[in-house]
Residue, then its C-alpha position, 0 to 999 in steps of 0.5 A: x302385503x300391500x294390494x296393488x292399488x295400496x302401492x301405486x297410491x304410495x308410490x305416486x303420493x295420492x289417495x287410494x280410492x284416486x288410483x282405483x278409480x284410474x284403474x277401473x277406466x284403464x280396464x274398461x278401454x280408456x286412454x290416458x289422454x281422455x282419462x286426465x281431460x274428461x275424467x278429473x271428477x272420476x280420478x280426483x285430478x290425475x294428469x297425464x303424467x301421474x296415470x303413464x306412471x300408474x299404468x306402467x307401474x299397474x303392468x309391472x305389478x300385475x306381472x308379479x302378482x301372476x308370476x308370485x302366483x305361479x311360483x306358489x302352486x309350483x312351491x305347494x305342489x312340491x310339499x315344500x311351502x311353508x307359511x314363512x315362506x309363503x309370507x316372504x313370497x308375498x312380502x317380495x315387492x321386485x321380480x329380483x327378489x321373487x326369483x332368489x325366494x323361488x331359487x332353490x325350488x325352482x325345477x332345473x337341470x340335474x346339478x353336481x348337487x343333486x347327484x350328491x344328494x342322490x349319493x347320500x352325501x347331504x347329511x355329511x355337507x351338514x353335518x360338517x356345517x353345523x359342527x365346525x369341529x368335525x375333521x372333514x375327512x375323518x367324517x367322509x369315510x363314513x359315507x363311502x359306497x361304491x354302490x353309489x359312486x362315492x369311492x373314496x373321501x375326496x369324492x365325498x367331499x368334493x359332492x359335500x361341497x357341492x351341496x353346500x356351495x348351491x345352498x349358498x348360491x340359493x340364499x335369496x336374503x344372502x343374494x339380496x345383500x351382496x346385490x346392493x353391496x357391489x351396486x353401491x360399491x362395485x366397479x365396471x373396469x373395461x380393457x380392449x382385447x387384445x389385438x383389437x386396438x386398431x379396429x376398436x379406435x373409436x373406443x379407445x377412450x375405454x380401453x383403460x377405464x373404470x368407473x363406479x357401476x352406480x354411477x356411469x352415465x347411460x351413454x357411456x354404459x351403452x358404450x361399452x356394452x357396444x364395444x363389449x358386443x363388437x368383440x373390442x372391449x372385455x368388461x369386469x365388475x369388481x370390488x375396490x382394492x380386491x386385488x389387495x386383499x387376502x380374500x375377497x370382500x364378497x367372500x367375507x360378507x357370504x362366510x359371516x352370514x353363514x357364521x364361517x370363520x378360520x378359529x382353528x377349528x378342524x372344518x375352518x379351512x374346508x369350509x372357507x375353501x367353500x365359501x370361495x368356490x361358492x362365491x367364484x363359481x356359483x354365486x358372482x356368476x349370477x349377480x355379475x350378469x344380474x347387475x350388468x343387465x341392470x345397468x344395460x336396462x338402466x341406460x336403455x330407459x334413459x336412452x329411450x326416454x332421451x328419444x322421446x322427449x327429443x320426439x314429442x319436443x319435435x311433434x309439438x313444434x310451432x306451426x306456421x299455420x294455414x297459409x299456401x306454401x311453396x315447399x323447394x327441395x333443394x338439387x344441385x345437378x337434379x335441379x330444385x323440385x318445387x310443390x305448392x300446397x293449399x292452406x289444407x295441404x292439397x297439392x296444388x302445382x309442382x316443378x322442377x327449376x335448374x338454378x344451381x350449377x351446371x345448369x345456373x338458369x337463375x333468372x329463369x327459376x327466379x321467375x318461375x318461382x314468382x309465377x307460381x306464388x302469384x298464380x296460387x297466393x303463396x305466403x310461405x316458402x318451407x326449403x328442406x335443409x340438405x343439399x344446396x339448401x343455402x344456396x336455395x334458401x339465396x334464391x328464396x330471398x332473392x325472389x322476396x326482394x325481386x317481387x315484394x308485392x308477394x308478400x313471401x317469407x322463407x324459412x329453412x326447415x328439417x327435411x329429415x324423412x322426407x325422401x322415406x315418406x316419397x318412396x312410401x305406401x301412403x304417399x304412393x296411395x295419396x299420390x299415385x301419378x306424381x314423382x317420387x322427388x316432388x312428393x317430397x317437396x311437398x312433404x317438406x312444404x306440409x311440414x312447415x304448416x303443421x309438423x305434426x300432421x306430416x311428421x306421424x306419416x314418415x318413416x321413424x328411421x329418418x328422424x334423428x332425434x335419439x341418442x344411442x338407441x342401438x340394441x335397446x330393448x324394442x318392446x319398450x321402445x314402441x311402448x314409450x314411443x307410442x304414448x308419446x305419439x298419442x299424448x302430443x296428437x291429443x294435446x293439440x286436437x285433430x280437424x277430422x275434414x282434413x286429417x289423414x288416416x295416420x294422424x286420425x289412428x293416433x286419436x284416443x280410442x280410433x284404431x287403424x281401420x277405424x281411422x280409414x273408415x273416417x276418411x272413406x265415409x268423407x270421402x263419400x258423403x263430404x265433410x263432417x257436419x258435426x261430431x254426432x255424424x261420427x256415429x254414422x261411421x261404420x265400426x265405430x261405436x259408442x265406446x270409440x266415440x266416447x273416447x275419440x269425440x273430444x279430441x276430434x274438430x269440425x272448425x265450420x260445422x253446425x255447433x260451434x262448440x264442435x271446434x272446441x275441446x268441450x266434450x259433447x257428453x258436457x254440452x248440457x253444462x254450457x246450455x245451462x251457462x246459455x239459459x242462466x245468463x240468457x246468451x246464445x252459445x255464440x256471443x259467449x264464445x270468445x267473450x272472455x270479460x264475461x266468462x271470467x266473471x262466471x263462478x264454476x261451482x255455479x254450473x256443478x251437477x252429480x256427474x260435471x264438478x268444478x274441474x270440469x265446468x273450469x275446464x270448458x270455461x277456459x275452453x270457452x274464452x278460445x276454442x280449440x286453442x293450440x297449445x303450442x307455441x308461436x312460430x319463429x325460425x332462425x335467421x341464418x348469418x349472410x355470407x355463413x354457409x359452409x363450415x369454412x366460413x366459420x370463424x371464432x367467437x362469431x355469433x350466430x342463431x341456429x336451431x336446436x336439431x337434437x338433445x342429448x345428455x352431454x349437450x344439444x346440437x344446433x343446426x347454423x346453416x352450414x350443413x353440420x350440426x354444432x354441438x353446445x356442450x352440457x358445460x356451455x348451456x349457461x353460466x349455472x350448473x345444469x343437470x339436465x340439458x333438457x332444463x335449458x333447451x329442446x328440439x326446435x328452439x331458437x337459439x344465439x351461440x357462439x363459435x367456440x372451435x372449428x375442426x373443418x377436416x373433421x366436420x366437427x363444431x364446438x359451440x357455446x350459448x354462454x355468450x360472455x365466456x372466452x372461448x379459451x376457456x371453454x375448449x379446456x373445458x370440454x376436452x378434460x371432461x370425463x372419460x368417453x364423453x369426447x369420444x361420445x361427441x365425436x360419434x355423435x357429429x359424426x353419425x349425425x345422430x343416426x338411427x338403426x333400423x332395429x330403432x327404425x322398426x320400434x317406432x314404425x310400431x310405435x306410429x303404426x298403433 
């Protein structure tokens, strides 16, 4: 049996001694992200990737390891554990097959089996087996006692069989066998019960469907299991041609493994009739419900990895950058709720203006906007994507051509959550006297600055960037969520003098309190000198600061190295670099020509090698780099602002909103997302969506089709195609991916509350 360090290194093709290593730092408290950047010596060069696959991987296994355990001192304490059964129950690398091995000596209610094994009647059921030859009932008769219930023949037979159909249904190399068969080979029909037509409509593209269980899509599976839920769709799981056959190809597999066949012998016909019931009764109960959860918790993983590359896509977003910016929350009626913040997102000002109808003070909130952009030194003006949002974003670029002295640009952004965030605890606390409307403009302004230092303080139910979350399995959920939340924050560093108490929760190795702990101590003592005041800081010790310090920036403190990646632990590398090149630690920042031409195994010791002396060189040339991309936004066609105004074959830029596995949806600025089909990404044949684009990229598209009743837009990126011909594309596409689209552009890709409460966890961690 391979150990569990044996199977990870196989698994993910690397060296044992790596995955021990990984596993030793994992046990002692260390995360993920400061094991991949500040332990590549420890580990031999694990990324982040590699170590998620090991810890999850490291989880399940240990889970067997202690359920493989519990089965052997169940199976030893009943006298029945042989040295070939304890081999197979350490050879059992799934918990699937862990199970079928502990099947028949698992405790369990008292079965029609045991009752005839109680009455005497195992030695007829074997008897009958091992001798084929034996006339049933002329054998049953020797076992009649009415002491023990067994009156007449057909009692004994019918407690034979049940005695030989459990052993059957117990069989775990049998059970393993016909598993794989009807996964490679099953069917999943689904029909609509009757009565339910007009109820279950938005399922009708499953009310007569079939499709192989091995090969139907994550969404498509989590539809039917849906509709399934719902009362509206029945589900069955069958062999091809089964209806054909004279018996069926499942009970043909179970009789040759037990060397059952009609030769014309007396038992034959008893024994196939056996094999049958077994089959019906016992054994296609179980694996009918195994493999369907199987399939079930095979989408719900695609489903739930779908969310969180749509979410880290969305956490990693451009920043515009520190710069004051004006956040308008567009009104129709309740009128434009208006917010300017600092370069650090402090609050400065905030109103209320009445540009739209009925009130039309256009000139008016014109002015108004200029004055407060004059007054506070506005450069960014961040307008929340909902309601009169066009007509806000007209203002905007009115205002810019009024007054170019300003220096303004606009830019349209996601107001997803923003409302939630306003009616939150923390927002309350942040902003205690200030209305719930403009604490949301300023929400919307902070998003633009830095998306991912306000997106981890917003309620996750109000981030549409899933699909078909719906009754996926929660605890996986936040577990993934959370890994997510955690890598994208660390990847891109934290200023502790400016981060809030949620983003500072998300660096490695600080929990919640210890987060509040941060912004009390600067609260009270003012901003952060340098990492080593971090100690200072009550509840966070050594441990914590070890994790934490590496991801942690002071931009203007005392050591510049301090608003770098460069762990305070590998300070002593770039003294040496300082000392052997008789630089001080501020004309080598920066100076890139001279950096380059070092040598990392120049500056090596027993605990810094060459990765990480690389590391902090790269390091060295630009601290505390971002590593996401440059800012840009779409620029929203004039005179394109509702969906009437679309027109075939125009051609627009837009915003990529959300990816799924049928295609992506692009917002072009008329309030409903278009949806660019998996076929109209390019011109090559495309696998995965997520290959050609992501949440928040810009992209060009062209109108395909527009359905203004139905609020639905066919969109295509392949800019040279006729769109005729896309449209037949689309619509003859396989069963229940229309359907899927339309639910999509319809909900607008909206999340549950059960999906809402997971990934609240997820932040919360």
């Amino acid at each position: 049996m391979l150990s569990i360090s044996q199977r990870i290194a196989e698994e993910l093709s690397v060296k044992e001694s790596q995955v021990i290593s990984a596993i030793g730092l994992l046990d002692e408290g260390s995360t993920v992200p400061f094991i991949s950047r500040y332990r590549k010596e420890v580990t031999g060069g694990l990324d982040d990737t590699q170590l998620r696959n090991l810890e999850d991987r490291l989880r399940y296994l240990r889970e067997l390891s202690e359920r493989r355990e519990t089965i052997l001192k169940s199976i030893d304490e009943q006298g029945k554990l042989t040295e070939e059964l304890k081999k197979s129950i350490l050879d059992a690398d799934t918990k699937n097959r862990l199970e079928d091995l502990y099947l028949p000596y698992k405790p369990k209610r008292r079965t029609k089996a045991q009752i005839a094994r109680e009455s005497g009647l195992e030695p007829l059921a074997l008897s009958i087996f091992e001798n084929h030859n034996l006339d049933p009932e002329v054998e049953a008769e020797k076992y009649l006692d009415k002491d023990k219930n067994v009156e007449d023949v057909k009692t004994a037979l019918d407690g034979a069989r049940q005695i030989l159909m459990e052993n059957f249904s117990e069989d775990a190399d049998l059970l393993q066998k016909l598993r794989e068969i009807l996964w490679a080979q099953g069917i999943v029909e689904s029909c609509v019960v009757s009565g339910k037509e007009n109820e279950g409509e938005k399922f009708a593209d499953y009310f007569d469907y079939k499709e192989a269980i091995s090969k139907i899509p994550s969404h498509r599976a989590l539809a039917l299991f849906r509709g399934r839920n719902e009362a509206v769709l029945q589900l069955s799981l069958k062999m091809p041609d089964e209806e054909t056959m004279d018996s069926h190809p499942c009970e043909q597999i179970i009789a040759q493994h037990f060397k059952i066949s009609n030769n014309g012998a007396k038992a034959d016909k008893w024994l196939i009739d056996t094999v049958r019931w077994a089959w019906k009764i016992k054994i296609f109960t179980h694996i009918d419900v195994e493999l369907k959860m199987k399939l079930k918790e095979a989408a719900e993983e695609e489903a739930i990895k779908v969310f969180a590359s749509n979410l880290k896509d969305l956490l990693l977003a451009a920043p515009a950058g520190s710069k004051a910016t004006m956040g308008l929350d567009p009104g129709l009626r309740t009128g434009v709720k208006v917010a300017v913040v600092d370069a650090t997102g402090k609050m400065l000002d905030y109103a209320t203006i009445y540009p739209h109808a009925p009130k039309n003070k256009w000139d008016e909130s014109i002015a108004a906007l200029a004055v407060l952009a004059k007054k506070h030194d506005v450069k960014l003006i961040s307008i929340g994507n909902g309601t009169a949002s066009r007509e806000t974003d007209k203002l905007a670029r009115e205002l810019i051509a009024r007054y170019p002295e300003l220096g303004l640009n606009s830019i349209v952004v996601s107001e997803a959550g923003a409302s939630v965030y306003s009616a939150s605890e923390f927002a309350a606390n942040e902003f205690p006297d200030l209305d719930v409307s403009i604490r949301g403009a300023v929400s919307i302004a902070r998003r633009l600055q830095d998306p991912l230092a306000e997106l981890v303080k917003i309620e996750p139910k109000a981030i549409g960037v899933g699909q078909y979350q719906h009754d996926v399995s929660q605890t996986r959920l936040a577990q993934m969520l959370s890994t997510v939340v955690e890598d994208c924050v660390n990847a891109v560093g934290v200023d502790i003098n400016m981060a809030s108490v949620p983003l500072l929760t998300q660096v490695s190795g600080l929990s919640t309190s210890m987060a509040e702990n941060i912004v009390n101590y600067r609260n009270l003592n003012g901003a952060f000198g340098n990492r080593k005041d971090l100690l200072a800081v009550p509840r966070l010790g050594p441990k914590a600061y070890e994790q934490s310090a590496g991801f942690l920036r002071i931009m203007n403190g005392d050591n510049p190295l301090d608003k770098s990646s460069v762990h305070p632990e590998a300070y002593p590398v770039v003294e040496k670099i300082m000392n052997k090149n008789s630089r001080d630690i501020k004309s080598i920042i920066g100076d890139v020509s001279f950096l380059k031409k070092l040598k990392a195994h120049d500056y090596t010791d027993e605990k810094f090698g060459v990765p990480t002396v690389t590391d902090i060189l790269k390091e060295l040339e630009k601290p505390g780099r971002d590593p996401r991309p440059e800012f840009k936004t779409a620029e929203f066609k004039e005179g394109v602002e509702e969906i009437k105004d679309l027109k075939q074959d125009m051609v627009l830029e837009g915003v990529v909103t959300n990816v799924t596995n049928f295609g992506a949806f692009v917002d072009i600025g008329v309030h409903q997302d278009g949806l660019v089909h998996i076929s109209a990404l390019s011109t090559g044949y495309v696998k995965d969506p997520r290959d050609v684009v992501k949440t928040g990229d810009v992209v060009k598209v062209k109108v395909v089709e527009v359905d203004v009743v139905r609020r639905r837009i066919a969109l295509t990126m392949r800019l040279d195609d006729d769109t005729r011909n896309q449209v037949a594309d689309i619509k003859k596409d396989h069963p229940g991916k229309k359907r899927q689209i339309k639910q999509k552009q319809n909900e607008h890709v909206a999340i549950n509350s059960a999906m809402a409460d997971a990934l609240a966890q997820a932040f919360k961690r």
